[in-house]
C-alpha positions in Angstrom: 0.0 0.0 0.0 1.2 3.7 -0.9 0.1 6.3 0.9 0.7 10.3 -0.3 1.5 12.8 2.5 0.8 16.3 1.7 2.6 18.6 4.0 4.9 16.3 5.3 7.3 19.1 6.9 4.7 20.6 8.9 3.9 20.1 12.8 1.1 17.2 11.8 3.2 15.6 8.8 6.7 15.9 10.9 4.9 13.5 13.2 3.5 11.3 11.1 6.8 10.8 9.3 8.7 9.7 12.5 5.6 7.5 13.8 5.7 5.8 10.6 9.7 4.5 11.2 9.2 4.3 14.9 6.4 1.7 14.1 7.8 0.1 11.1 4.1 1.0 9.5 3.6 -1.8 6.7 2.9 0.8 3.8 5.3 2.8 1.8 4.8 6.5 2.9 5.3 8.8 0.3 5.9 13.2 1.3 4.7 15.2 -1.6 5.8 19.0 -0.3 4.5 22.0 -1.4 6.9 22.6 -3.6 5.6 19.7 -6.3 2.1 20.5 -5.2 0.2 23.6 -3.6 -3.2 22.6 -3.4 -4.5 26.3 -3.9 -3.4 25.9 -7.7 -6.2 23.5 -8.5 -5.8 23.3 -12.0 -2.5 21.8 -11.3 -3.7 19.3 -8.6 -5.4 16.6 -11.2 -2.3 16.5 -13.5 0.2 15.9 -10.6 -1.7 13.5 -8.7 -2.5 11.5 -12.2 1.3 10.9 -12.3 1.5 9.7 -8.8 0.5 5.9 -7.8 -1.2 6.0 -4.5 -3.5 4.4 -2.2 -4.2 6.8 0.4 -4.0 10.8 0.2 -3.7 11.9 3.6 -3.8 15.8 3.5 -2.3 17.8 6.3 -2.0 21.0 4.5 -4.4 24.0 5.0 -4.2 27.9 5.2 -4.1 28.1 8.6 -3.4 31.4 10.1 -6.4 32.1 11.6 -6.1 36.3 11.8 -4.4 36.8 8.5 -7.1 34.7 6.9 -9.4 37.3 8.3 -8.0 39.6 5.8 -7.3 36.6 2.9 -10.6 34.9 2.1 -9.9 34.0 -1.1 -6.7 32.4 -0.4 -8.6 30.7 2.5 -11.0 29.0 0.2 -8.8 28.4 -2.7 -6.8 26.3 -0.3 -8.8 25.0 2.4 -12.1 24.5 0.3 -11.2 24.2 -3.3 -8.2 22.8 -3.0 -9.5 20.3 -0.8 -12.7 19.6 -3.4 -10.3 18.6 -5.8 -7.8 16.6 -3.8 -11.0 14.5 -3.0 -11.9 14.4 -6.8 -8.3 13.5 -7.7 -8.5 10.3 -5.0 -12.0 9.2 -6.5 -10.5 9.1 -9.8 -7.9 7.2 -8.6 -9.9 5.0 -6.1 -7.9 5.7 -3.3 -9.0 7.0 -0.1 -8.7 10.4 1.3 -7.9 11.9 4.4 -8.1 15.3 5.6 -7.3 17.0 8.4 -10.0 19.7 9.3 -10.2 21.8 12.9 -12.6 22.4 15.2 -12.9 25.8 14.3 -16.4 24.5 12.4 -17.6 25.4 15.6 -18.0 28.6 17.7 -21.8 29.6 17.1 -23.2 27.8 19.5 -22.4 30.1 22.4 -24.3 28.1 25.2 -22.3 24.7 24.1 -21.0 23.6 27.9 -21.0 19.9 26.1 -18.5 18.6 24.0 -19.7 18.4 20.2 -19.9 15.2 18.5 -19.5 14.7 14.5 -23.2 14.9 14.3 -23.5 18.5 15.9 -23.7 21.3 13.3 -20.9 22.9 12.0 -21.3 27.0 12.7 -17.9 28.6 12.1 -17.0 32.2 13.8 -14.3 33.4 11.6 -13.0 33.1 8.0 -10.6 30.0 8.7 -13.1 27.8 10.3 -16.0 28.7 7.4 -13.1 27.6 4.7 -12.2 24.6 6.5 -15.9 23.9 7.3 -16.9 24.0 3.3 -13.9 21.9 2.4 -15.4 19.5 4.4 -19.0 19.4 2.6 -17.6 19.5 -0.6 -14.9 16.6 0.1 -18.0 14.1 0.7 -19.7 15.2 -2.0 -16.4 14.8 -4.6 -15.2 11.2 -2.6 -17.6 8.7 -1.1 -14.2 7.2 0.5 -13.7 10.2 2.4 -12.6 10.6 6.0 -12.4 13.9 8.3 -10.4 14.3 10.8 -11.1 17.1 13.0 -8.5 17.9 15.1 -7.6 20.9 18.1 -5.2 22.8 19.7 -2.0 21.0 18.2 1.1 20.9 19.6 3.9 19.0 18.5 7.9 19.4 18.0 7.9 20.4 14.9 5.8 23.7 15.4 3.2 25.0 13.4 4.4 26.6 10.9 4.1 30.6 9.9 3.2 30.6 13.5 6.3 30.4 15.0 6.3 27.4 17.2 3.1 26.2 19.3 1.2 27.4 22.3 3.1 25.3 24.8 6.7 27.1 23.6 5.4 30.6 23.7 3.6 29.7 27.4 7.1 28.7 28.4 9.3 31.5 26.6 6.9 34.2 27.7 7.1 32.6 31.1 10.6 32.2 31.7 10.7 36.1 30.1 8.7 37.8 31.8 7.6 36.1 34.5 3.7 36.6 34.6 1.4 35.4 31.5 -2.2 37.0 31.2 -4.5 34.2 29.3 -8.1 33.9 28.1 -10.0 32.1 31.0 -13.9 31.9 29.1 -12.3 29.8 25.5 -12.4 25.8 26.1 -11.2 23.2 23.9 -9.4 20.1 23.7 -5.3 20.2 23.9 -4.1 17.6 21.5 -0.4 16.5 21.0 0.5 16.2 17.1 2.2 12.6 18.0 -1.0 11.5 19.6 -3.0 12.3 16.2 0.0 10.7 13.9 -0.7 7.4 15.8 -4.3 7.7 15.3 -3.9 7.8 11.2 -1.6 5.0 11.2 -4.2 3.0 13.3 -7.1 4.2 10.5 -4.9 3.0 7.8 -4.2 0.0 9.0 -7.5 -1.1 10.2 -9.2 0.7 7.3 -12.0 2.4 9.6 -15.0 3.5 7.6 -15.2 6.5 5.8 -16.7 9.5 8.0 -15.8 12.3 10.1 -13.9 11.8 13.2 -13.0 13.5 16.3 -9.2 13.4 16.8 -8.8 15.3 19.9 -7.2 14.8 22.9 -9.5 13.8 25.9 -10.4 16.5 28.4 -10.9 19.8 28.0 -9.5 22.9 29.2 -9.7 26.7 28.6 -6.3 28.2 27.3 -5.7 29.8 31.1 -5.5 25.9 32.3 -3.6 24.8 29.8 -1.1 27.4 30.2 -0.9 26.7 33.8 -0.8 23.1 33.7 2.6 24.0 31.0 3.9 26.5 33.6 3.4 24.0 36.4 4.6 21.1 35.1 7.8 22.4 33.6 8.7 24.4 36.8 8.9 27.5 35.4 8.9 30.4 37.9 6.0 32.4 36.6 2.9 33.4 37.4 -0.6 32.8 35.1 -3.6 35.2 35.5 -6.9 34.5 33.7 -8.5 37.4 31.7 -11.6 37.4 29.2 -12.0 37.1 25.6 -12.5 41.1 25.2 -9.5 41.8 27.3 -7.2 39.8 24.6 -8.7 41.0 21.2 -7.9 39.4 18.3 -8.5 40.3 15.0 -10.5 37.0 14.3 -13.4 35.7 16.2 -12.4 32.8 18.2 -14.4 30.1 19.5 -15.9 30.2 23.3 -16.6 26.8 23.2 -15.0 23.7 20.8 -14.2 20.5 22.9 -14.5 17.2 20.9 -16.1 14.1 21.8 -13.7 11.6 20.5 -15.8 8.4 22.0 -16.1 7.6 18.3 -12.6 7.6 17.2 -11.7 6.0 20.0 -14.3 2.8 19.2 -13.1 2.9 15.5 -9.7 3.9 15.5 -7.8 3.9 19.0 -8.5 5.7 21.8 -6.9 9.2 22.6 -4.8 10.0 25.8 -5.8 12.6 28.2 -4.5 16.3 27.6 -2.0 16.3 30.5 -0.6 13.1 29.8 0.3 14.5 26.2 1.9 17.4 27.7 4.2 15.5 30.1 5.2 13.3 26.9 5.8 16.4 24.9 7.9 18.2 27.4 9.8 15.5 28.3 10.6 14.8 24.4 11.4 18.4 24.2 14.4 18.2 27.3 11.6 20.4 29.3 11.4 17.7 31.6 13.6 15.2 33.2 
């Protein structure tokens, strides 16, 4: 089996890469950067991917930078709706199956959610990002019956994201170790999820060959980004204090959600089941030298 990895250099695909040596993955895993294929050129998707024998797409780029998207729609949905459309058409013709990596930034509309949202729930986007990544979903099951979403949140992983200059868990401890007190949005909850954790999770998909369908991929528990930070500030004994202040005290120039945990109860029947938030974090910060 040959599967295609597009962004394989990113914080997702870096992880994926390495789980597939560490676990001696019985497929051949092939990285397709953007450099021999940027999915927001979609006339130039069909013709590269004709040329290329695959199996599985598994599609970890996107357009991801949620406040310069606010100001880039058009870029957003070339990439991260159209581009996605036609990856998905480009895997029908093919018969191969494809797998895309969405966000939980669908959500956000709902303001009294106090529940984590299941794959059912429906998608209401508050900003640019999450409405392009939100349509790329729709039109991928439309193009590609053998279509599976993965909607992931929060990532953290070693590589960094990229364009963003690392992840949440190295600015918490940078900013800490600075400047010794951290002010964080207390009222935004979602579900921390370590990039390794996910990578394991598409290597158990492709190897069990779980049904098409949209997935939670999340990390189990939820948090708002004041815990998190503190449980990153606590756990790597950095000498710094965290204050929690409110979504209007920390503008930004897109909307984010208030609410967006995942319930992953159905990845974790069809595909593996996800570790807690905090035990990620103590397995990334010890990988990272953070912690002994």
């Amino acid at each position: 089996m040959k599967v295609l990895l597009l962004g394989p250099n990113g914080q997702l695909g870096t992880d994926i890469r390495a789980a597939h040596i560490a676990n001696d993955a019985p497929f051949e895993l092939i990285p397709l950067g953007r450099d021999a294929l940027d999915i927001s050129d979609t006339q130039s998707v069909g013709d590269v991917l004709a040329d290329v024998d695959f199996d599985v797409l598994v599609n970890c780029t996107s357009y991801h930078k949620t406040d310069e998207v606010e100001d880039n729609a058009g870029l957003a949905f070339a990439t991260n709706t159209h581009g996605v459309e036609t990856l998905a058409k480009a895997c029908a013709a093919q018969k191969a199956r494809f797998v895309h990596i969405s966000t939980d930034y669908v959500f956000g509309g709902d303001t009294a959610r106090t529940t984590p949202l299941t794959e059912t729930d429906c998608m209401a986007p508050v900003n640019v990002y999450g409405a392009s990544k939100a349509m790329g979903e729709t039109l991928a099951k439309l193009a590609h019956e053998d279509c599976v979403i993965l909607r992931v949140s929060s990532l953290f992983g070693v590589a960094g994201a990229s364009g963003k200059g690392g992840n949440f868990v190295e600015t918490m401890l940078r900013f800490g170790k600075e400047k010794g007190a951290l002010k964080v949005v207390a009222d935004q909850f979602m579900s921390p999820t370590a990039t390794s954790d996910i990578a394991a999770a598409i290597l158990a998909l492709i190897d069990k060959g779980s049904p098409a369908g949209t997935y939670h991929v999340s990390g189990t528990g939820q948090a708002s980004w004041h815990e998190f930070a503190s449980e990153i500030i606590s756990m790597a004994g950095v000498n710094a204090t965290v204050t929690p202040c409110t979504s209007e005290e920390f503008t930004t120039r897109a909307a984010r959600p208030r609410y967006s945990v995942l319930d992953n109860s159905k990845t974790a029947e069809l595909i593996t089941p996800m570790p807690d938030w905090r035990d990620a974090l103590q397995r990334y910060l010890v990988s990272k030298g953070h912690l002994s």
